[in-house]
TORLO-347802 format. One record per atom (N, C-alpha, C): z, y, x. Coordinates in steps of 0.001 Angstrom, whole numbers, plus 524288, in hexadecimal, padded with zeros to 5 digits. Example, Ala and Ser with C-alpha at 12.3 -4.5 7.8 and 13.67 -1.06 7.14 Angstrom:
residues 2
81E787E9C683386;81E787EE6C8300C;81E787F31C83390;81BA87F73683232;81BE47FBDC83566;81EBE8001E83264;
END
This chain:
residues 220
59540969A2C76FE;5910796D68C7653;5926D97297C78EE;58DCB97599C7B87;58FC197B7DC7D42;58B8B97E6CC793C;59018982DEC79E0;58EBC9858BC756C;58F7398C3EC77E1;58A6B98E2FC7872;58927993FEC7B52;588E69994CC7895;58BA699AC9C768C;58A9A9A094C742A;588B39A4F8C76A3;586089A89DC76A1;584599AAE4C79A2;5814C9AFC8C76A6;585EA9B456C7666;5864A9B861C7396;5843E9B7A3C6E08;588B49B450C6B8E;5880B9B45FC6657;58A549B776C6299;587799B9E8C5F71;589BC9BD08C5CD1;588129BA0EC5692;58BF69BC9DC52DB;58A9A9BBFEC4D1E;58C739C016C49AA;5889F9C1E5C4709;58A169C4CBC424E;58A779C292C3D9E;58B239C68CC3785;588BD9C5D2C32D5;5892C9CB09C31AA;584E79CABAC3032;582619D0F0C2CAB;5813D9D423C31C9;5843D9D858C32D9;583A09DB8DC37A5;588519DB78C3A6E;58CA29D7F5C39D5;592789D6F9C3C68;592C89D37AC3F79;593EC9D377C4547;594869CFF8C47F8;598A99CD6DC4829;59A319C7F2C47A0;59E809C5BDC490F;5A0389C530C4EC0;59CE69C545C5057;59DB39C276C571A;598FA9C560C5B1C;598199C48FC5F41;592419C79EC6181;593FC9C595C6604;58EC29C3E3C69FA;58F469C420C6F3A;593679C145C726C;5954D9BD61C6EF8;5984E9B6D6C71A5;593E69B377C732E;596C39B370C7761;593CD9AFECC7AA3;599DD9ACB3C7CAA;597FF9A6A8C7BEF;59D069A25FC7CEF;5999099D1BC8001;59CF799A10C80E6;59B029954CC82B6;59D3A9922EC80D2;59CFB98D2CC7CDE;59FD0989F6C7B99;59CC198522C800C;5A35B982ABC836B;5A20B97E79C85FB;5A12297ADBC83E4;59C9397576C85FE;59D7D97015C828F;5A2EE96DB9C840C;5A4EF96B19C816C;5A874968A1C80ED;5AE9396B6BC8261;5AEF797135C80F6;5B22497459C80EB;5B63197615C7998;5B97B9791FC7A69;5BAFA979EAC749D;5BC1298003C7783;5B9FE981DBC715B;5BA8A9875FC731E;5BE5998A98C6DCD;5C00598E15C6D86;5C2C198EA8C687D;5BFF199686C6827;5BD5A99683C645C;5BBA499B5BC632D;5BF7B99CDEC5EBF;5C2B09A240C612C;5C6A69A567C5F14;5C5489A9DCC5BD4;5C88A9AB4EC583F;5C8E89AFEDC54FB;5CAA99B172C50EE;5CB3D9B3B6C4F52;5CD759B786C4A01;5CA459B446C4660;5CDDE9B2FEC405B;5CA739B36BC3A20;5C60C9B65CC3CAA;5C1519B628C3990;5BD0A9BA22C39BE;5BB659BAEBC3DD2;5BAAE9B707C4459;5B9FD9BC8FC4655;5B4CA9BA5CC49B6;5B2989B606C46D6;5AD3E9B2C2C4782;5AD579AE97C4923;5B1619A9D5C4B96;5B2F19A6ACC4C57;5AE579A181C4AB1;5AED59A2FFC44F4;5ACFB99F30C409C;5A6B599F02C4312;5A4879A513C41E0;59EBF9A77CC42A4;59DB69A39AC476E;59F8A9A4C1C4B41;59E879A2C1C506B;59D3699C21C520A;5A09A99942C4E6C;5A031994B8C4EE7;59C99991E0C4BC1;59CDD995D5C4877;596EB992F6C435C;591CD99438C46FD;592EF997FBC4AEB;58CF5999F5C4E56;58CB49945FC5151;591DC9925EC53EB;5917198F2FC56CD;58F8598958C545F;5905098916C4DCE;58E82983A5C4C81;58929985C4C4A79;586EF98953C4AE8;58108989E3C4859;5802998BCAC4329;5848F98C24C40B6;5851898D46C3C32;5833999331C3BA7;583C3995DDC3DB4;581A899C39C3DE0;57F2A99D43C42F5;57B659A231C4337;5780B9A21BC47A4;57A209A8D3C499C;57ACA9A833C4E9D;57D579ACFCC516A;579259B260C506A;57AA49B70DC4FED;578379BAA3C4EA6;5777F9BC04C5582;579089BB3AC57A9;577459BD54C5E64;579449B8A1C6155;5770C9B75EC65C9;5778E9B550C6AAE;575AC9AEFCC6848;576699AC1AC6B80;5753D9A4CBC699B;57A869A1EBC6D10;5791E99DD5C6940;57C68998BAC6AC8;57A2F993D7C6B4E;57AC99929BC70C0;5796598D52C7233;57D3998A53C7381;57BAD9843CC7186;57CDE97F36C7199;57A3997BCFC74D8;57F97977F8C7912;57CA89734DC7C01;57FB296F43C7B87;57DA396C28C7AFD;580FA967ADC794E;57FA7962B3C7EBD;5805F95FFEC81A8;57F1895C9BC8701;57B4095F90C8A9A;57B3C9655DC89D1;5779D96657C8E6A;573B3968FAC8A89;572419682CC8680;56BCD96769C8412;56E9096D11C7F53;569DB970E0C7D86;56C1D972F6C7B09;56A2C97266C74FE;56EE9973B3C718B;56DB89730DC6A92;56BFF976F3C6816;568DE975B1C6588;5664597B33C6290;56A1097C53C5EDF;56BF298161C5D74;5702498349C5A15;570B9982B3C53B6;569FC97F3AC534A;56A4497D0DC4E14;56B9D97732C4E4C;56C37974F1C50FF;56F0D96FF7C52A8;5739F96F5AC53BA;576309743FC5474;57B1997392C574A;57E0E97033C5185;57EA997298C4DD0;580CB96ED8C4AD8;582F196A0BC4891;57F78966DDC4D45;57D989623CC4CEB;5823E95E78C5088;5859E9621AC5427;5886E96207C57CB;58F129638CC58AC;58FF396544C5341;5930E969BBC51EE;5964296784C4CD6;59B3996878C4D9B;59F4E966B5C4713;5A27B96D25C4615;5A1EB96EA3C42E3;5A5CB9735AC428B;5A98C97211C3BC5;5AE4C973ABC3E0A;5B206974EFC3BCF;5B32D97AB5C39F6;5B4D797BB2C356F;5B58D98318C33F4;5B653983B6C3053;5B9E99852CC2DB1;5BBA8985A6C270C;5B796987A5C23E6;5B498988B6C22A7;5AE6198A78C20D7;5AC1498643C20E8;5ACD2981B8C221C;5AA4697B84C21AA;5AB7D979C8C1F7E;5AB459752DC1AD9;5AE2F97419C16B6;5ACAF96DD9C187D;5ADED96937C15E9;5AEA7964E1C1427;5ACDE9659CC0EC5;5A8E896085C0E64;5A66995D1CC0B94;5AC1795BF9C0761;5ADF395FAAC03A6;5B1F795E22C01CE;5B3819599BBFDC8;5AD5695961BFB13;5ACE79554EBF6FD;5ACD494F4BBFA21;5ABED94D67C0050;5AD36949EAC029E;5B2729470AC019C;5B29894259C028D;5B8E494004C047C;5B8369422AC0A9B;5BB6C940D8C0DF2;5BB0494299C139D;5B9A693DCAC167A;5B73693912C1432;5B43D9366AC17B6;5ADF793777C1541;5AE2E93816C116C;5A7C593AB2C119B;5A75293E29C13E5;5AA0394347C14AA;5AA9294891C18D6;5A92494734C1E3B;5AADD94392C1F27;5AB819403BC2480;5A59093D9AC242D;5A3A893B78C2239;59F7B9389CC20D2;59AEA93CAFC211A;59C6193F65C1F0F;597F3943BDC1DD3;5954C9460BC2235;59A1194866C26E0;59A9A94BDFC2AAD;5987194996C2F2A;59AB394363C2E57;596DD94035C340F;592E393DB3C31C9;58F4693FD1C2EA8;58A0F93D5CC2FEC;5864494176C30A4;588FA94857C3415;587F094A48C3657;588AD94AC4C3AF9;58D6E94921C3BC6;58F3E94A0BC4100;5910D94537C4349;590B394472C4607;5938393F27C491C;5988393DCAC49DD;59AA493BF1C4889;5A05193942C49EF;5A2EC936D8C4DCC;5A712938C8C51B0;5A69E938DDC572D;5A8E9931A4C5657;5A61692FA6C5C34;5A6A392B18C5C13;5ABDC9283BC5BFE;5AB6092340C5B71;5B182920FBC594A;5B39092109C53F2;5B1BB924B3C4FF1;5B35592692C4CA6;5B15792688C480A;5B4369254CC437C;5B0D09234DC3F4C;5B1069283BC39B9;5B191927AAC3629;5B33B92A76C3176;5B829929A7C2F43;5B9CA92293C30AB;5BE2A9223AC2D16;5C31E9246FC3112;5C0AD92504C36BA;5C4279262FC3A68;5C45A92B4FC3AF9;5C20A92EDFC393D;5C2A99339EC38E1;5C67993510C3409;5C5DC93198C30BA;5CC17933C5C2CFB;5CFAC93214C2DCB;5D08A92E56C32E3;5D4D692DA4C33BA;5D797932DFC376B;5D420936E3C3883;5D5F79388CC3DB9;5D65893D49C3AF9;5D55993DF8C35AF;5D73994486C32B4;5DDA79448FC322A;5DFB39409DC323A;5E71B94209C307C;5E8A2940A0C2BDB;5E49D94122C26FC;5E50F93F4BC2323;5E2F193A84C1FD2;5E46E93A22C1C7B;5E05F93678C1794;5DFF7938BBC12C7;5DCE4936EBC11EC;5DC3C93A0EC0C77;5D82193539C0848;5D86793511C03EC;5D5539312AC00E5;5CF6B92F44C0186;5CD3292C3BC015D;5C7CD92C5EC03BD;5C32092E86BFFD1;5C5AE92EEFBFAA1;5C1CC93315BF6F0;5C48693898BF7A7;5C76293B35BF874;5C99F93EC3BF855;5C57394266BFAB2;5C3DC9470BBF6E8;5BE9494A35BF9D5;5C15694F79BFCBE;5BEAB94EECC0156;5C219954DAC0386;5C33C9599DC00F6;5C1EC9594ABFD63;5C37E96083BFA04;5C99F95E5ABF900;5CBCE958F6BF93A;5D0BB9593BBF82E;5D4C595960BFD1C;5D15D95A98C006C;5D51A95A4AC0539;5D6C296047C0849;5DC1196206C0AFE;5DD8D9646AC0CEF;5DB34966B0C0F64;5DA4096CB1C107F;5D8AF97043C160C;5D8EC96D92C19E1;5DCBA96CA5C1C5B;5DF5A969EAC1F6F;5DBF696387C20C5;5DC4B96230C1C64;5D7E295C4CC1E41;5D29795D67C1DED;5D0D295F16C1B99;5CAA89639CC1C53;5CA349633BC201A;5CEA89678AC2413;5CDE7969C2C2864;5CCF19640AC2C17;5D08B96075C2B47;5D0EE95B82C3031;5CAEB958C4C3018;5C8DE958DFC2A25;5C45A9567BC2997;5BF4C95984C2C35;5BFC695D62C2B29;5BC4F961F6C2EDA;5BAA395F90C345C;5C15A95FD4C3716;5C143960D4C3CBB;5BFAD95A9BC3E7C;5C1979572FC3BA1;5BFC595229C3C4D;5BBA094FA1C3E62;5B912952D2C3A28;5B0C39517FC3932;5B0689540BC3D94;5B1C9957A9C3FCD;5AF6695D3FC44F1;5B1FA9583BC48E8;5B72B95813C4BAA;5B7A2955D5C4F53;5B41994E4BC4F25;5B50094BBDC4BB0;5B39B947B6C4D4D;5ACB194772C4C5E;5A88494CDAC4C84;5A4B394B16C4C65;5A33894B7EC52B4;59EAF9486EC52D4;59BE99484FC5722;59A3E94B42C5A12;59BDA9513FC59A4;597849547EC5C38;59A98956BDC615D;5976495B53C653D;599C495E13C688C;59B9B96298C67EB;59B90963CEC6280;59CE396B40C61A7;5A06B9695BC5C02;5A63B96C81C5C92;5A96696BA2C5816;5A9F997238C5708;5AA0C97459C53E0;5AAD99796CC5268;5B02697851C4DF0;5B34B97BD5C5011;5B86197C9EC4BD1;5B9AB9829AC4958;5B8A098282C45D8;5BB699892FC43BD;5C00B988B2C3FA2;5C4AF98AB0C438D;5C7AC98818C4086;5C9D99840EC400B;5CABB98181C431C;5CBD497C40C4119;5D01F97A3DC3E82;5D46697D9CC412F;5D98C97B65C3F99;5DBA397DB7C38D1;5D6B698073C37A1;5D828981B7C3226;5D8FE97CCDC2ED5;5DD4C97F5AC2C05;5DE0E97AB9C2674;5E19E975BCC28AD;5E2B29759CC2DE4;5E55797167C318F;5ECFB9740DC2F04;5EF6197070C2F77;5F3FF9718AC30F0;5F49696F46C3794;5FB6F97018C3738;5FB3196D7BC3D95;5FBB396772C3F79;5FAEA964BCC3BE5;5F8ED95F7BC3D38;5F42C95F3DC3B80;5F05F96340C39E1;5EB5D962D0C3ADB;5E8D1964B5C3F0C;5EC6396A03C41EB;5EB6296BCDC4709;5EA0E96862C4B99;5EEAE9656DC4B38;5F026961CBC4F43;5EC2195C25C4E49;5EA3F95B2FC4A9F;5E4509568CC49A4;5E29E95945C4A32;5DFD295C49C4820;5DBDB96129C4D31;5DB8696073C525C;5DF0F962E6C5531;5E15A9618AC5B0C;5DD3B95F9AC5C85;5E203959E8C5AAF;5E025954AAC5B7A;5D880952D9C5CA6;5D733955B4C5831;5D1F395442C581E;5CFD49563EC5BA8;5D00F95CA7C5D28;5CDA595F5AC621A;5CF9995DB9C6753;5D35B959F6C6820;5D57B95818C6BC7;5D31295356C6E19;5D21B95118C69A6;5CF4294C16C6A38;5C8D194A98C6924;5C70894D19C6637;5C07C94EB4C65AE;5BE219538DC68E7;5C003953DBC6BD8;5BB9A95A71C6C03;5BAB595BACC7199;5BD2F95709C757F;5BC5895794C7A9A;5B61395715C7CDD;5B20695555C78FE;5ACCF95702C7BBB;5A95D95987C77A5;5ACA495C37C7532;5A83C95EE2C71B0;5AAAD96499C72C6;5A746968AEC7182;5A7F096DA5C72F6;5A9A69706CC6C6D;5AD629728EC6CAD;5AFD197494C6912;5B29F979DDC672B;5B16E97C13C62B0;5B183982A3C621C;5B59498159C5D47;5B99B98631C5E07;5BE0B985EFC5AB9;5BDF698AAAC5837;5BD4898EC9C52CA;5BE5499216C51F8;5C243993BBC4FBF;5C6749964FC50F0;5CB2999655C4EAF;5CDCF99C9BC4FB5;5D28F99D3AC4E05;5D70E9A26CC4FC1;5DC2D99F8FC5023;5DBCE99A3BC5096;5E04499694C51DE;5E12899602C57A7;5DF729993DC5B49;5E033998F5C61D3;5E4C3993B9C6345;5E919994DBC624C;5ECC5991A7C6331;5EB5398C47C6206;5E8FF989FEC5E00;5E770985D8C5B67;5E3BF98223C5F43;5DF2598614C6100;5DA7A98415C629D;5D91D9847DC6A18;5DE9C987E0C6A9B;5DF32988D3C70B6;5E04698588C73E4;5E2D597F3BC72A9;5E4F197AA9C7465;5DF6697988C7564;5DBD29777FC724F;5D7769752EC7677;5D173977A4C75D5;5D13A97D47C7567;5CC6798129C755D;5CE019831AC7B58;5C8C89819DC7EB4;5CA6F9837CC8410;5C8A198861C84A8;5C49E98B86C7F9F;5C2009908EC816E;5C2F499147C7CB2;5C183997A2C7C0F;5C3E999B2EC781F;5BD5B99F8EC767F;5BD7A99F96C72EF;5B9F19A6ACC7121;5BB369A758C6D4A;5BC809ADDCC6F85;5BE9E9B12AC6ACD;5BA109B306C68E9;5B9AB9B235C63CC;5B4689B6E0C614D;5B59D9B8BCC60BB;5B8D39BD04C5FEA;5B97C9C18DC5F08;5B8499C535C641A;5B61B9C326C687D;5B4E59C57FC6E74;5B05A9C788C6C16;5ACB89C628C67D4;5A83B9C572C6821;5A7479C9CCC636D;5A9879CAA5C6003;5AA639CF13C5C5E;5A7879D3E9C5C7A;5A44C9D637C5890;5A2B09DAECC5AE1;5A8549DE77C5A14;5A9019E31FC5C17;5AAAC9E666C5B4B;5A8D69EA55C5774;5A9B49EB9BC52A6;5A8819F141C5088;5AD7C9F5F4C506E;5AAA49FA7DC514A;5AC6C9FD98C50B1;5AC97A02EBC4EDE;5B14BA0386C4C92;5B33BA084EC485D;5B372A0C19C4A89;5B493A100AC48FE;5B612A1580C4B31;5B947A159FC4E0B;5BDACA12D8C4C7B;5C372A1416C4DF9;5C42CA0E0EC52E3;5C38EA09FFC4FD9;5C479A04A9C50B3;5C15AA010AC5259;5C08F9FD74C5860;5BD459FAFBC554D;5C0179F41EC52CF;5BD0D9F2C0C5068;5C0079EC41C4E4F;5BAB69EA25C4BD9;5BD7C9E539C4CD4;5B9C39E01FC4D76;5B5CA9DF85C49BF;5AF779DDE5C4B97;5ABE09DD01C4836;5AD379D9DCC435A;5AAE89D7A9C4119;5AB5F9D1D3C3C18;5AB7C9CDA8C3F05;5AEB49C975C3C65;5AD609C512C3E6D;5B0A79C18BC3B57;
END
């Protein structure tokens, strides 16, 4: 999917987080959008799944040429982001069950074969409120990489991972994500720099206010 920003700005109340970014996300590119705790990261990518509507400029979507209306984009799209929770009262093949009879399940690939490919086992009544950050997190990224679509959104991802969850991570963006176009939000640079071929800093995009003396950074 390409994905066009074109002087987007967002507030709340009368505070701008961001103003006047304008980006290009390539199809079948990974891009890693950088920044500080706070400094709109999050804002930005919820603009990009539809979830919030930009206070200035628009964003367009094309998916084979043809373009998506921005209330559809959804339809196209898996996002990952600690602010998303799991169906906790599930076992994790109902979770699994649940998730693809929205989204498609990339071919070859079944349900019982998708728990083979988390690292763990765990009981088959066992409901996710009893399971680890850490396996949360694998179950998350799971459902996002092996669905069907062309747009993967990550915020965050490697949260709640140790480093043999880093490295199945990797793995997954290594091996799923070569034709789908993909946005990483993070302050993990080092982490996400191995295979994000383009970079935006939001914080370029920041208003400036200023004090008497000083000036320093809007909200975000």
């Amino acid at each position: 999917m390409h994905i066009e920003l074109q002087k987007v700005g967002k507030k709340f109340n009368t505070e701008w987080i961001f103003k006047d970014l304008s980006f290009t996300f390539e199809a079948r590119s990974a891009t890693a959008i950088l920044g500080r705790n706070g400094s709109g990261k999050s804002t930005l990518l919820q603009l990009i799944a539809g979830n919030l509507h930009p206070t200035a400029g628009t964003i367009h979507y094309t998916l084979n040429g043809k373009p998506v209306p921005a209330e559809q984009v959804f339809r196209h799209l898996t996002l990952v982001a600690p602010y998303l929770e799991l169906i906790e009262e599930f076992t994790l093949y109902e979770m699994l069950e649940f998730h693809f009879r929205f989204k498609p399940i990339l071919p070859g690939f079944t349900l019982n074969s998708l728990t083979d490919m988390l690292g763990f086992r765990v009981p088959a009544t066992k409901p996710i409120l009893q399971f680890s950050s850490g396996m949360k997190q694998r179950i998350k990224l799971l459902i996002a990489f092996m669905s069907d679509i062309p747009l993967l959104l990550l915020d965050e991802p490697t949260m709640n991972l140790d480093q043999a969850g880093i490295g199945w991570y990797h793995r997954l963006i290594t091996d799923y994500t070569l034709s789908r176009t993909v946005i990483i939000c993070t302050n993990q640079h080092q982490i996400e720099s191995c295979f994000a071929t383009r970079q935006l800093q939001v914080e370029d995009y920041k208003i400036q206010v200023f004090t008497d003396r000083n000036p320093v950074s809007g909200p975000g």
